[in-house]
N, C-alpha and C positions, 0 to 999 in steps of 0.2 A: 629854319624854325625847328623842324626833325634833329638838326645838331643840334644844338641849345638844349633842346627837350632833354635827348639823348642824354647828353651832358650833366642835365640836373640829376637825371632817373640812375645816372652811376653811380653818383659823388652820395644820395640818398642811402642807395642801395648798398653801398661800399663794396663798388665792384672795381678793382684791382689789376694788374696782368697778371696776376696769378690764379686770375677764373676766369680764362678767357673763353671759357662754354656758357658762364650766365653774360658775360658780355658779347656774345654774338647772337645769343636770345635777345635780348633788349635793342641791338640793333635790328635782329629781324623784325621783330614785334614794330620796333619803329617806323620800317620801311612799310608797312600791311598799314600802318595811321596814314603813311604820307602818299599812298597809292593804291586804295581800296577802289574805287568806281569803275566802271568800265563802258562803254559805247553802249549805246540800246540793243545794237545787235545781240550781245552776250553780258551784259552787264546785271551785275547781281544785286544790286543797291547803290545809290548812288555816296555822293563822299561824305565823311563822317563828319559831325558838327556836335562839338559839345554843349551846346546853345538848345536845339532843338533836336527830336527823335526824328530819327530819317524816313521818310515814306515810305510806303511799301513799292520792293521793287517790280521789275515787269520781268516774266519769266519767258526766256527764249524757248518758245515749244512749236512745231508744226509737227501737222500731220500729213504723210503720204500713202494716199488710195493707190493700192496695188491693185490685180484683180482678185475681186471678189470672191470669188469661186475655189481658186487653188492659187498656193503659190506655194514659192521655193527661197529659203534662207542657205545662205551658205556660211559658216561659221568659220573662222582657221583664227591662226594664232602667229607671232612672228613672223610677218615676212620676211622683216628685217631689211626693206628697200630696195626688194626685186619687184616696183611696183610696177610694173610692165605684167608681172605673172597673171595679175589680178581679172584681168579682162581674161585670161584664158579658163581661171579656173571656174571662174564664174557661168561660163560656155559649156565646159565642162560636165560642170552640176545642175545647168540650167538653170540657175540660181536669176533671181527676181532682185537681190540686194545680197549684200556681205557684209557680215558683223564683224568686226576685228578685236581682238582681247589685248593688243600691246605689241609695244615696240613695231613700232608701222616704218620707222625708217625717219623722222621729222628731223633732215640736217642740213646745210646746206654750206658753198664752199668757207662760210665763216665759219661756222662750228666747228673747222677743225682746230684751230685757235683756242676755243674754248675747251675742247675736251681733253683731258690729262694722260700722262702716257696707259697708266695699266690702264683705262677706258677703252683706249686708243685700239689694246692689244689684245683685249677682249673682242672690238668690232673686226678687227681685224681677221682674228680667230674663227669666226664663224659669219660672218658676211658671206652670200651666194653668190657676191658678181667679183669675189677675187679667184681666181683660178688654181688650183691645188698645189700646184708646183709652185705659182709662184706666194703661196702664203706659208707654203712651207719653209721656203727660202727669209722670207720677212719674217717667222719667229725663230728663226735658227738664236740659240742661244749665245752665239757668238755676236750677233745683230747685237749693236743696243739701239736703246727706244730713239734711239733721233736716225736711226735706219730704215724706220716703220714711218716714221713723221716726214721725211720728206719721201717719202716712194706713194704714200699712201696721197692719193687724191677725191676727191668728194663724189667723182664716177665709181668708185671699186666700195663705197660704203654706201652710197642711198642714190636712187633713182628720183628723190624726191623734187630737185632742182628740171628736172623734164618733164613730169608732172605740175610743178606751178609755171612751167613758160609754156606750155601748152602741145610740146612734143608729146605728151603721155598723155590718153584723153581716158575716164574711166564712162565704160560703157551702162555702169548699174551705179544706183546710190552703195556709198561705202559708210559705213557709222561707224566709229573706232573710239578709242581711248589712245590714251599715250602708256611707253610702258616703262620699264626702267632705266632702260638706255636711247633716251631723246634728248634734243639739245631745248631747253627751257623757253629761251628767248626766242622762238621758230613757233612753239605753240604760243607765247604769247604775244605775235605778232596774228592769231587765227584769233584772239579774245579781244584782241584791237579791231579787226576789221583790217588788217591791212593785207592779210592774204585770206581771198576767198577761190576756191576751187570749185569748180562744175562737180556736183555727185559726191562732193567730200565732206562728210559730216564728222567733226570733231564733239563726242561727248564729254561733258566734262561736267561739275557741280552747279553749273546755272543752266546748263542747256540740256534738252529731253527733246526724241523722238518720238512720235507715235505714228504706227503702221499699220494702216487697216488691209489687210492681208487673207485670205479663205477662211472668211468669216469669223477673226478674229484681230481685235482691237490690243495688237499688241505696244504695250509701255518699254522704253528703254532708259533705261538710267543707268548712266556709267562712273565708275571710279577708275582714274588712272593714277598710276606710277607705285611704286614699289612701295610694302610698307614695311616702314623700319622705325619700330616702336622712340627710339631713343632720337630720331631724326623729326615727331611728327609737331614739334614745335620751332623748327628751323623751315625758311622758307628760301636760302641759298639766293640765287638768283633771282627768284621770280618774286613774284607783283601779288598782291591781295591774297587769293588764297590758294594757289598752285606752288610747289616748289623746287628747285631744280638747281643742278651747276654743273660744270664741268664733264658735261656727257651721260651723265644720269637724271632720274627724277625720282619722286617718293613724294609718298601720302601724304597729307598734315591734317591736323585735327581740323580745323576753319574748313579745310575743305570736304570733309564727312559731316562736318556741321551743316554747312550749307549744302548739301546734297540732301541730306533728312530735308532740310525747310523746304526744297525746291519739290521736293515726290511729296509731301502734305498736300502742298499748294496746287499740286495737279490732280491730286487724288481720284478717282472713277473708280467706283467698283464694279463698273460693267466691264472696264481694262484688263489685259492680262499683263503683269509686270514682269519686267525680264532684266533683273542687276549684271553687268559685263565690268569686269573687276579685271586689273592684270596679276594681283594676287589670289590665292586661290582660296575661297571657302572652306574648302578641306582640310587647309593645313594653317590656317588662320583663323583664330579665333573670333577676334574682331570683326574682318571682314565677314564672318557668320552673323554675327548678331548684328551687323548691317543690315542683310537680305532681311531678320526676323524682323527689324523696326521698317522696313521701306515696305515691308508686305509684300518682299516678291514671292513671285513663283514659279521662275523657272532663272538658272545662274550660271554664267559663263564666264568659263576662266581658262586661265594660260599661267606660265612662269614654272613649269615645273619641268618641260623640257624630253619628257617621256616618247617614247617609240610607239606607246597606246593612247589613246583618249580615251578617259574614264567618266563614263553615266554611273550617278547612284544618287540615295536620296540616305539621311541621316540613317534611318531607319534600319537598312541594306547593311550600311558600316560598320553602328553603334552594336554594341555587344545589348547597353538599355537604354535607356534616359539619361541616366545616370553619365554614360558614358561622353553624351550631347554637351550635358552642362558642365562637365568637368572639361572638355576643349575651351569652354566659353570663359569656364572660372580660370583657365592659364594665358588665356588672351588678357584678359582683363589685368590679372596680376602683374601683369607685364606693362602695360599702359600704366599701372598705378605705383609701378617704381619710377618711373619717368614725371609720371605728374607731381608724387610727392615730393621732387626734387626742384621743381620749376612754378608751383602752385604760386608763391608768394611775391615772384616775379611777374608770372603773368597776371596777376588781379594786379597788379602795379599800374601796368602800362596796357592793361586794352582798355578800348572806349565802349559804348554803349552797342554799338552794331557788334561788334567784336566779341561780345557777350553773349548774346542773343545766339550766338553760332557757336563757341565754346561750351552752352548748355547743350545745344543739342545732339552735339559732339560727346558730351560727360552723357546722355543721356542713352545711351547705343551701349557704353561700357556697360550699364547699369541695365541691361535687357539680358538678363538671365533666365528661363522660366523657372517657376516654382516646380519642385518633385510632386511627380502625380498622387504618390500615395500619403503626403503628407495635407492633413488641412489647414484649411488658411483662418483666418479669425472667424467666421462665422459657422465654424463648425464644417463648410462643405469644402470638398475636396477639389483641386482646382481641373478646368477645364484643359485635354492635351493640347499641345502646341499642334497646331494644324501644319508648320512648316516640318516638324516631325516627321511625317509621311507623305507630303504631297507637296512638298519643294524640292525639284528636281534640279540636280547639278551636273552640270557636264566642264569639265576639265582638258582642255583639249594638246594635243602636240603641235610641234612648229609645223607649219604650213606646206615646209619641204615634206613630212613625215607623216601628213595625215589631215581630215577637214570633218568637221559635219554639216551636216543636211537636214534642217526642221524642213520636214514636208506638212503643207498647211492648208488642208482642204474641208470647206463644211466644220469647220471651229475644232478641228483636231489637229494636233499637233504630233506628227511622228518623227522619227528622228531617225539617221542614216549614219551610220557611224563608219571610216576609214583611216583608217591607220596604217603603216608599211611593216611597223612590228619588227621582232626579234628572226634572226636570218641563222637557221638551226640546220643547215643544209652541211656543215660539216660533223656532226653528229653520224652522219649517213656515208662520211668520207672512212672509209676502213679498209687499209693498208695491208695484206697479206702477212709481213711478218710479225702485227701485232696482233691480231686472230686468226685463230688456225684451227679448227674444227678436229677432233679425235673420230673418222669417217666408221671406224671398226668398234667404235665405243658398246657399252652393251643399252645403253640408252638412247643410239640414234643407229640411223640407217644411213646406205648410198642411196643417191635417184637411181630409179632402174634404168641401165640401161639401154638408149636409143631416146631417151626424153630430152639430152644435149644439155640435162643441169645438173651442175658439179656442185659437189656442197661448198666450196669456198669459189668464187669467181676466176679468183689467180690460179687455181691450182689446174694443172697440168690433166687433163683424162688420160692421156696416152697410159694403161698398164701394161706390164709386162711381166709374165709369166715366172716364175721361179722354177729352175731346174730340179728340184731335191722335193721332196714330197712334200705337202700343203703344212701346217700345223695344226693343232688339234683345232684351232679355229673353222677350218675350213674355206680362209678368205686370202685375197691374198692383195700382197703391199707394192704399190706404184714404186718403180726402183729410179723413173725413169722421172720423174720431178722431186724437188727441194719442197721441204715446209714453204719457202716463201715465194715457190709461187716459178721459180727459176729453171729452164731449162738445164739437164745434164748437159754437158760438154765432152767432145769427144775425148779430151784426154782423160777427163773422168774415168768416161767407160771403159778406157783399155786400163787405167789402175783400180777398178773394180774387177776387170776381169782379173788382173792379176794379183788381186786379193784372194779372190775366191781360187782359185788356183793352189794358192798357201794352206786354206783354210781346209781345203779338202786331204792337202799334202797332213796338216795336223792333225784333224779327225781320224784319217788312219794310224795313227801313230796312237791318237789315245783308244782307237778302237783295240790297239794290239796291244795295250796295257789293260785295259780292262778282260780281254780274252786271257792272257796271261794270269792276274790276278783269280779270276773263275777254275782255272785250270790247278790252281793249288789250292783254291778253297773243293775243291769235289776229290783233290789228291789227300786232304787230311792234314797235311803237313802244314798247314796254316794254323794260328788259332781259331777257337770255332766260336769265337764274338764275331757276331757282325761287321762289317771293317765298312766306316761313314761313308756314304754314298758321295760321291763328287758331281756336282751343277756342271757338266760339259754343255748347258746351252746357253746357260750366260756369258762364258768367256767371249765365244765367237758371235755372239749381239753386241759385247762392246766394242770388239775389232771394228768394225765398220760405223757403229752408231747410230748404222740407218736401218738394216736390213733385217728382215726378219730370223730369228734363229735357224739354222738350218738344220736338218734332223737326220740321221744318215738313211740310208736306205734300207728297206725291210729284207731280211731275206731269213731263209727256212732254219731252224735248226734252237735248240733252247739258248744257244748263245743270244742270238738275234734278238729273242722275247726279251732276255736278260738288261742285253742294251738299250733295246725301246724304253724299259719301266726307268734304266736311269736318265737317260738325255731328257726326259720330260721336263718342259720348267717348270716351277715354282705355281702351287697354284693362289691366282690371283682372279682380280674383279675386270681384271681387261680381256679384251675378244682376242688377244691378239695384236692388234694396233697401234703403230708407231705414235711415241709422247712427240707431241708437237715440240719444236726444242727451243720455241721465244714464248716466254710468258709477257711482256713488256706490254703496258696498254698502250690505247690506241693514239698514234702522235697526232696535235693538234694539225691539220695541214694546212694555217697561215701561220709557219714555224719557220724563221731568218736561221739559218747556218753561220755564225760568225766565228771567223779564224784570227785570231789576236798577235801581231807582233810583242807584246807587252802585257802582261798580265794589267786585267782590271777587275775589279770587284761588281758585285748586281747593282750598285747604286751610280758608279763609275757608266756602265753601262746602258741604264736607264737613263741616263743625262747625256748620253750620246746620242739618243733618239730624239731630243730634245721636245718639242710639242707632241711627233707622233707616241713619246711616252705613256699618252695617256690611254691605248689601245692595247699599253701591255699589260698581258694578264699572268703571264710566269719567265722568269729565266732558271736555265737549268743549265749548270757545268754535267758533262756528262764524266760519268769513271771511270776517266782513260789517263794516262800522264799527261797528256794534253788539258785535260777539264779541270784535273786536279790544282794545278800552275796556273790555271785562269787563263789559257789562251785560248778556248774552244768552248763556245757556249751557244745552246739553243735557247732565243729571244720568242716566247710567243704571244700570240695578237689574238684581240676579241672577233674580227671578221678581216676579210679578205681586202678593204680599203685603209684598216689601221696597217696591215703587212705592206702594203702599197707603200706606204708614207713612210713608212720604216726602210723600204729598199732604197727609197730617196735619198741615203742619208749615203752611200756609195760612194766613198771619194772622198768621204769630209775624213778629218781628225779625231783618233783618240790620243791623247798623252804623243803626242806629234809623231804619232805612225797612223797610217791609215789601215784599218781592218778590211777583210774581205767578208763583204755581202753576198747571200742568196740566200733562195730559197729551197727550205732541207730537203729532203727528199730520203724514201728510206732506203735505196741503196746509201747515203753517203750519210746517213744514220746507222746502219749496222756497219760497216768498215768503218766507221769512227769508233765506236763500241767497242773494236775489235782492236783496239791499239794504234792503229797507224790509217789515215785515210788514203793513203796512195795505196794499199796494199788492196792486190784482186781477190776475186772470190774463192781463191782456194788458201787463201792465208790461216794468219791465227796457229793459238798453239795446239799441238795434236793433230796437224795434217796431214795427208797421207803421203807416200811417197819417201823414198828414203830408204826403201826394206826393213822399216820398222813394225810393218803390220805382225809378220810370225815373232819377232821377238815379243812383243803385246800380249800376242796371242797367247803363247806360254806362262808368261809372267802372270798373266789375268788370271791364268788355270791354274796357275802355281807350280807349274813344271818348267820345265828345260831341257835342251834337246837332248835325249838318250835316257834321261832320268823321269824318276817315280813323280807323281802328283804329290805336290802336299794333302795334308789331311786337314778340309774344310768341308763344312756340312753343306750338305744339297741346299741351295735356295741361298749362299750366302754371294752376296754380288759384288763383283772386283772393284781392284782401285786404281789408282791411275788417273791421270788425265783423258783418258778414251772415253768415248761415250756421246752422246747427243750435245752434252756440253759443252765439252770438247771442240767440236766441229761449228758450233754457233754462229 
């Protein structure tokens, strides 16, 4: 009869296969004529007769006496079918009952059948009872989807099949919705009566809760499944007014239609009403001006997946009013692109009950409030919206991530909010060679000595004395640790010593040129212009790159004072104080080292991580010939379980070589920087060793052994590759 019908309502309507979106409307629509009734238990109205107006139906509502006095609500969101968890949290929280916002997990070993692969790869993706390694393994991009379909069994997605045979007994009533990813035919085997659960309350648009709980008479009305405006005239799989397929679900208009008539119908203003949506009020327009027509006052929701659970009330949000009703006028806009496409169809083919519920459905669109400051026909201006400021919304995270807690005593209602939040613990991770404190700066100090604290953690206290008189500073520079943090090594020391050694051999040498020079300027025989002072303490700073300049020794006579006023360095705003010699900020430390057979690009490489990609937050070639050619790149991750997921990937295939995995670390970040990763810590260009320090030395100062200095003014600073840079 439903065909026939069908039939006629296409050939009228001149529907084609080339509309086959108004032809699977007319089929749904058809299917909600030929399967509208439903059991007494949850039945909404009984079945439609064009002959006569249907009676009024009977509405499923009980009420449970908690105690009196105080109680405890526990609220979460997604379990997602680790419902085993449920008793525990509930113990927990001490929780009296548990409200659930979606996706509870309703599937069983048929649903996997019905669910489609990207569904498949979603549940798959974040399901609790599959184990990391091995889900990692089942979205490897090389898998395809019929590797996920036979590995995957109905134990690794929902717990729900041990809960209906009675292995899973829940120890509190549960009151839930369904959420976007449920199997359809599973809830409507709970609106038949064919599957009834101890403590498991399914809400839905005919059926309502009420809880009399610390002295207060609270209402539940629920909306389940996802709304998606251009879906809410399609009813998929399901039966009268739920609807579903293929491992998802979503809203329809019939069923916010019938949700209004069902909360009219129960109506008490002595109730306290509480809408549990799995879309969220926040971020949905519709689903706002639902809570305003159902007259709730307090709103629970899920679907957005956050690390926080967020309370707020419009008021708290909105910038004004203004701000409220313009959420509401782009929900609406949205539903009225969809209706005006389908309006002519659907007054086609619904029957009279079908009406009745599609007004009250148009009727919710059409719940805007009026602007406060404008008035209405009689001159007065209108009264606020009371959900304005005293409809409170709570938006909650998955279940793994966080819960609340209405605590319920003496008709108050408080609220406990937990969440696991953002994991800011590497912030606080800082690496020596990417901060390095200036200890001699003229805007900080050392700790005083014997307090055991060092201004940088890594850095070395061991000082060690300079031989040669202090500098004008009066402080003096640790010879005996690196900027980063690194012990000297003995061979160091003996090519330090033998530096200085040089350095002293040179100093006499320009001591006995600057004596010279003196000697013909007081002889007359020179000319009598000033001849430019020459920087003898920069040279020998750059020699070593680390050390402080070293000053000769004072001794008696006007040569002496002569020499002091030139060797002076350059005056400047530093104490003194070795330049830290890495400016580089601080590296993330869940940072993967990958060494590449084969050059691959950032996107090449992103797709090598394949799922754990979505934890990456930078790749960086570093600027070495290595990084440049694309074989050496630092991969970084949002926390320390996306770096996990990413070392997993060990072994697999890039462009059919396999790359080497780890995790960086900054010794084998600065030897990579430095050109070659095998090379030790005395590498790099400008190292010492060789008997190149005096030749430097010379060159820096602009002489040569036996011969005159160039003529360069005091303060101007050498070139060369020597220097702190140098040494890096």
């Amino acid at each position: 009869m439903c065909t026939s019908r069908f039939r006629h309502i296409s050939q009228n309507l001149d529907v084609t296969p080339a509309s086959p979106t108004r032809a699977l409307l007319l089929n749904v629509l058809c299917t909600k004529m030929q399967s509208l009734s439903r059991p007494a238990s949850t039945s909404t109205r009984p079945a439609s007769s064009t002959n006569s107006r249907p009676p009024p139906h009977q509405i499923n509502t009980q009420t449970k006496v908690f105690d009196t006095a105080h109680g405890r609500l526990l609220c979460i969101a997604d379990i997602r079918g680790r419902l085993s968890a449920l008793n525990d949290l509930a113990r927990e929280a001490n929780a009296s009952a548990i409200i659930h916002t979606g996706d509870f997990g309703f599937f069983e070993a048929s649903s996997l059948d019905r669910i489609n692969d990207r569904t498949l790869r979603h549940l798959t993706m974040y399901s609790p009872l599959i184990p990391t390694a091995q889900r990692n393994h089942l979205l490897a991009p090389e898998n395809p989807p019929s590797a996920i379909r036979t590995t995957v069994t109905i134990s690794l997605l929902s717990e729900f099949p041990l809960l209906l045979s009675g292995h899973i007994k829940l120890q509190v009533p549960v009151y839930t919705v369904w959420g976007a990813c449920e199997d359809v035919l599973v809830l409507e085997k709970f609106r038949a009566g064919t599957y009834d659960i101890e403590n498991l309350h399914v809400l839905d648009e005919a059926t309502t809760r009420l809880l009399d709980i610390g002295g207060v008479k609270l209402r539940l009305l629920g909306l389940g499944g996802a709304l998606v405006p251009h879906k809410m005239f399609d009813n998929g799989d399901g039966s009268a007014t739920i609807a579903g397929g293929q491992g998802t679900m979503w809203t329809t208009a019939l069923q916010i239609g019938e949700l209004v008539d069902t909360a009219q119908r129960v109506f008490d203003p002595s109730e306290t009403r509480m809408l549990i949506s799995h879309a969220s009020p926040g971020r949905e327009g519709i689903i706002n001006q639902l809570g305003l027509v159902l007259k709730a006052d307090l709103t629970i929701s899920a679907g957005l997946h956050f690390r926080y659970a967020s309370s707020y009330n419009e008021f708290s949000v909105q910038g004004d009013f203004e701000g409220l009703r313009h959420k509401l006028v782009v929900g609406k806009e949205g539903f009225d692109k969809v209706w005006d496409s389908v309006k002519a169809q659907v007054d086609t083919v619904i029957d009279e009950n079908q009406r009745v519920l599609l007004d009250k459905a148009l009727s919710v669109l059409e719940r805007i409030p009026l602007p406060p400051n404008q008035p209405v026909q009689n001159g007065q201006y209108p009264v606020e919206e009371p959900a304005w400021k005293n409809c409170w919304n709570w938006n909650l995270c998955d279940a793994a991530y966080g819960s609340l807690v209405l605590d319920i005593k003496d008709g108050r209602v408080s609220a406990e909010l937990k969440s696991q939040g953002f994991n800011y613990a590497y912030r606080r991770t800082v690496t020596s060679s990417t901060i390095t404190p200036t200890p001699n700066s003229a805007n900080s100090s050392l700790p005083a000595q014997g307090t055991g604290t060092a201004a940088t953690p890594t850095l070395s206290t061991k000082v060690q004395t300079i031989d040669t008189p202090p500098v004008p500073s009066g402080r003096e520079t640790p010879k005996d640790a690196r900027p980063n943090g690194a012990l000297v090594s003995p061979a160091e020391k003996a090519e330090r010593e033998r530096a200085k050694k040089e350095r002293k051999k040179e100093r006499k040498q320009l001591e006995r040129a600057e004596r010279e020079a003196a000697a013909v300027k007081e002889g007359g025989s020179a000319p009598t212009s000033p001849r430019p002072e020459v920087d003898l303490g920069s040279p020998v700073q750059a020699k070593s790159g680390k050390a402080t300049p070293e000053v000769p020794a004072a001794g008696p006579g006007p040569e002496t004072k002569a020499t002091d006023e030139r060797v002076q360095s350059p005056a400047t705003e530093s104490a003194g104080a070795r330049t830290p010699t890495s400016r580089r900020p601080a590296r993330n430390p869940w940072t993967i080292f990958m060494r590449l057979p084969v050059p691959a690009n950032e996107l090449e490489v992103r797709e090598f991580f394949g799922d754990a990609r979505q934890g990456i937050t930078r790749v960086n070639y570093p600027q070495t010939f290595a990084g440049r050619n694309q074989k050496m790149v630092y991969v970084e991750f949002g926390d320390e379980e996306a770096m996990k997921a990413g070392l997993e990937k060990q072994g697999e295939k890039l462009k059919d070589s396999i790359p080497e995995l780890k995790q960086a670390t900054d010794k084998e970040s600065r030897n990579a920087e430095n050109g070659n990763p095998n090379r030790g810590a005395f590498g790099g260009r400008g190292g010492r060793g060789r008997g190149a320090f005096a030749a430097r030395g010379f060159a820096a100062a602009g002489l040569t052994r036996g011969g005159p200095p160039d003529k360069r003014m005091n303060g101007d600073g050498p070139s060369g590759p020597s220097g702190p840079s140098a040494e890096a």
